[in-house]
N, C-alpha and C positions, 0 to 999 in steps of 0.2 A: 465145729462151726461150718458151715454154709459157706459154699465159695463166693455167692455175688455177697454172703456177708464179711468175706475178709475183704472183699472190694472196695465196697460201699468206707471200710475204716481209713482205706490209704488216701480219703478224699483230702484229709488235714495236709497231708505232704504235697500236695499241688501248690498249696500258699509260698513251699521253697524254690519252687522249677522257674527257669527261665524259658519265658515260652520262644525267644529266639534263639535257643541251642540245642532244639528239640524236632526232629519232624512233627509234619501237623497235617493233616488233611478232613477236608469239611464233609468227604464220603464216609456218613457216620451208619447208615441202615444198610443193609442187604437184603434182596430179596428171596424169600421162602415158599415152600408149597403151598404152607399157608395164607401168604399174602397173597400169593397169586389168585388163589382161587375168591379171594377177599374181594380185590379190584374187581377180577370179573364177576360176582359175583354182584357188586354194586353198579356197574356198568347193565348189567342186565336191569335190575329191577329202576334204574333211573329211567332206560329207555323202558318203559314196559306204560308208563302214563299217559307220557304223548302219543306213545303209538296207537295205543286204544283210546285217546282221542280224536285222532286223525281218522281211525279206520270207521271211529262212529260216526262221525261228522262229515266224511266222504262224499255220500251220494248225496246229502241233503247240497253240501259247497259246490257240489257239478251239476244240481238243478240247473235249467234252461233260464228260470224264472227266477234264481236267485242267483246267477253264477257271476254279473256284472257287480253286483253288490258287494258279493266274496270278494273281487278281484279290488275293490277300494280301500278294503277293510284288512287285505290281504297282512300287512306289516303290525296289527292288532293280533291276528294268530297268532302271527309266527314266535311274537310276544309272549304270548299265553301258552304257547309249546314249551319254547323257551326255560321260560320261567315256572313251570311246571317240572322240565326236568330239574331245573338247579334245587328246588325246593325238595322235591323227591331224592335227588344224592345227597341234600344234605339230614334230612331225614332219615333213612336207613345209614347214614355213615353214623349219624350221633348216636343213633339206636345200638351199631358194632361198637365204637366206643364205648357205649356204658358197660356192656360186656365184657369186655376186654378190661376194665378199671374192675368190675368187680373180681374178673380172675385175677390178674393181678394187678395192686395196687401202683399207679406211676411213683418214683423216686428219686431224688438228685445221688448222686455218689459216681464214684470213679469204678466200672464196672468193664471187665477183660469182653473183649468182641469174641465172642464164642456164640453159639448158638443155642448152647448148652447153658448158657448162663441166661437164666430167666430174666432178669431184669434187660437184658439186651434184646431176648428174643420178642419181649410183650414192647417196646422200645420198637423193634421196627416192625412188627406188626400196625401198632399204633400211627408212625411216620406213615407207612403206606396209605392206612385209610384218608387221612388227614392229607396228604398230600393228591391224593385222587379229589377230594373235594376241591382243596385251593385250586387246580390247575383247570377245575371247569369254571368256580366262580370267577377267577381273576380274567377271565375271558368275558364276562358280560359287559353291557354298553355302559353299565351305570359303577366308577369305581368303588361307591360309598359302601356296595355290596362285599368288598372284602370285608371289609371294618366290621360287616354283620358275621360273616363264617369264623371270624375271628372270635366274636364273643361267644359264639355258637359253638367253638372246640375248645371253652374253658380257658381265654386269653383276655386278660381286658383291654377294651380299646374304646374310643369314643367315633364318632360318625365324621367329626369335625379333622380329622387329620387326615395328613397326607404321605398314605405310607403304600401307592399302586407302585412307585419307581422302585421300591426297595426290595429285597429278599430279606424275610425272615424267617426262622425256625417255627414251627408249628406247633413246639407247648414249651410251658415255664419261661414265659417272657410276661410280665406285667404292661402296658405302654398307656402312659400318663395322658393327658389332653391335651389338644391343638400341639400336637409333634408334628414333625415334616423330617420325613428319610427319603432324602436326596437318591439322586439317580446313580444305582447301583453298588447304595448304599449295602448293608448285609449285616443282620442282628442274630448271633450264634448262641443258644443256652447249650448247644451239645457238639463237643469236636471229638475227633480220636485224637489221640495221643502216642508216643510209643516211648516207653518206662524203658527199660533192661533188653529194650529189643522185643519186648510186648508190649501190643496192643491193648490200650485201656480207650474205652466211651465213657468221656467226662459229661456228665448232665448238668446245670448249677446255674439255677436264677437267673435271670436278666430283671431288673428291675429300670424303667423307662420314664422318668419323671415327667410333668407337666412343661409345655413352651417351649420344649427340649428341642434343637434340630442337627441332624446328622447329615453331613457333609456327603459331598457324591465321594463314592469307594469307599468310605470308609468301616472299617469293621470292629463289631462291639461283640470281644468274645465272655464267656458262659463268668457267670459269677460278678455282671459288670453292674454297679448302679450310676446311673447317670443323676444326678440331682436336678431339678427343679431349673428352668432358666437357662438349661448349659449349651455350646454350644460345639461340636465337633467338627473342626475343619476336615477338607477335602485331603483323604487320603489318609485318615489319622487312623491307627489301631489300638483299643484300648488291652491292658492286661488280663487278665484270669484275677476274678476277685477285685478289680479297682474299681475304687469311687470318685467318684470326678465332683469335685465341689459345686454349688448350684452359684451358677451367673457369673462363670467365667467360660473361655475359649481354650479350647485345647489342642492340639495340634501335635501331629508328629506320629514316630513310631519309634518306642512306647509313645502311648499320649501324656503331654503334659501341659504345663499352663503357660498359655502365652499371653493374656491380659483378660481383665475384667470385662465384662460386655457393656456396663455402663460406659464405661473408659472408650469403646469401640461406638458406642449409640454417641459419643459426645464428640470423639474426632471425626466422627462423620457431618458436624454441623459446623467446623471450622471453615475457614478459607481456606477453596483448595489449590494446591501449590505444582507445579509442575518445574522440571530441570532439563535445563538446556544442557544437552549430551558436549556438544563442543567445549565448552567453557564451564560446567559443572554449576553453572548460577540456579537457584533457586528464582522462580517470580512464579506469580500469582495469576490466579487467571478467572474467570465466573464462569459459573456450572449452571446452567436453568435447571432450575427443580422447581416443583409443583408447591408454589406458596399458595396456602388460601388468603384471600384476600377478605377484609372486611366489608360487608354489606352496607352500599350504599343508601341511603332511606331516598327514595324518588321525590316523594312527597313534598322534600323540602325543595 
């Protein structure tokens, strides 16, 4: 048998570990000859567009007779360079991916950090190219464009969320519609681990329901389904493999249930109550909030 295939079998024995009595750290890739020459390698032909852009369109942009024109226009270029390179890195990056997938196929399982262990070395291969792309796009003016490199490296997402404040891993995350990942939130499908005093890279799902939203810091590691509606308060960490029931509030570390959302949307329409520190009395007090008011007909 295949050492990443005895790996890949010890994934079932994660379901017993305590992920609090375990070291853990989220430094899951390293870098390689190979990736090195990857990055640079896509670093070159990204810039290689605009630059023979620019070098064609040169003398015509410093004409006499058109140079005021340029100079109006000048924040449309720089657009068009711009976006020229992001489109070209992501293009020859998805072009190495498909590569890379047919050499070796991607896999969830519990696989020894070795370099010698294929499933780890195609693993940060893949992290490198994938992370060379995020760290140009999430730099553009427009943030909807993560959401697009996202579908583009095999992750689903929709346009309508909001996930520029967050860190996520860059494959085997599914992420539902209209989410919102809070500031400095962090979505993990892959951590190391150390078993026996060896290092193992856990790979395993993240599945991200619809309406869902994560709380700032809080950390959703590999194996985690969120349901539908749910909501993670600030600070909360979920388990390896837990499922968090859809349209409740979770909180804590581990994360657990601290009340239903309905229950949370309803005591927010109560009267709100404020306590006098001295004398511990409870009273009441009015909150302006944004009522709409009914439309008056003029006419009458």
């Amino acid at each position: 048998m295949m050492e990443s295939e005895k790996s890949i079998s010890r994934i079932e024995d994660i379901k017993s570990i305590d992920i609090k009595k375990i070291p853990i750290t989220t430094n899951v890739f390293t870098w390689n000859y190979v990736g090195v020459i990857l990055f640079l390698l896509l670093h070159i032909l990204s810039f290689m567009m605009p630059s023979v852009m620019i070098l064609t369109f040169y003398s015509f942009a410093m004409d006499s007779n058109f140079f005021h024109w340029r100079i109006l226009v000048i924040g449309v270029d720089i657009l068009v360079w711009w976006g020229s390179y992001l489109l070209i890195s992501l293009l020859f990056g998805k072009f190495i991916l498909i590569i890379l997938k047919l050499l070796h196929r991607p896999r969830e399982g519990l696989f020894k950090v070795n370099t010698h262990d294929r499933d780890y070395y195609f693993f940060c291969l893949r992290v490198t190219v994938k992370k060379y792309i995020f760290w140009i796009w999430n730099n553009f003016c427009f943030p909807w464009v993560n959401n697009f490199a996202f579908k583009m490296c095999d992750m689903r997402a929709d346009f309508k969320s909001t996930m520029f404040d967050g860190w996520s891993d860059v494959e085997f995350i599914d992420f539902g519609n209209n989410i919102m990942i809070g500031q400095a939130a962090q979505v993990f499908s892959s951590i190391i681990i150390r078993i026996d005093n060896i290092d193992y890279l856990l790979i395993k799902k993240v599945i991200i329901g619809d309406h869902v939203v994560l709380g700032a810091n809080c950390i959703v590691t590999p194996g985690t389904i969120v349901c539908k509606g749910t909501t993670l308060g600030v600070w909360t960490v979920t388990h390896i493999n837990q499922i968090l029931d859809p349209y409740w509030i979770y909180i804590g570390n581990p994360a657990r249930k601290y009340q239903p959302v309905q229950k949370a949307i309803e005591d927010s329409k109560k009267q709100a109550v404020r306590r006098v520190v001295d004398t511990g009395e409870r009273t009441q007090f009015d909150v302006h909030q944004f009522i709409r008011k009914k439309k008056v007909n003029k006419s009458n």
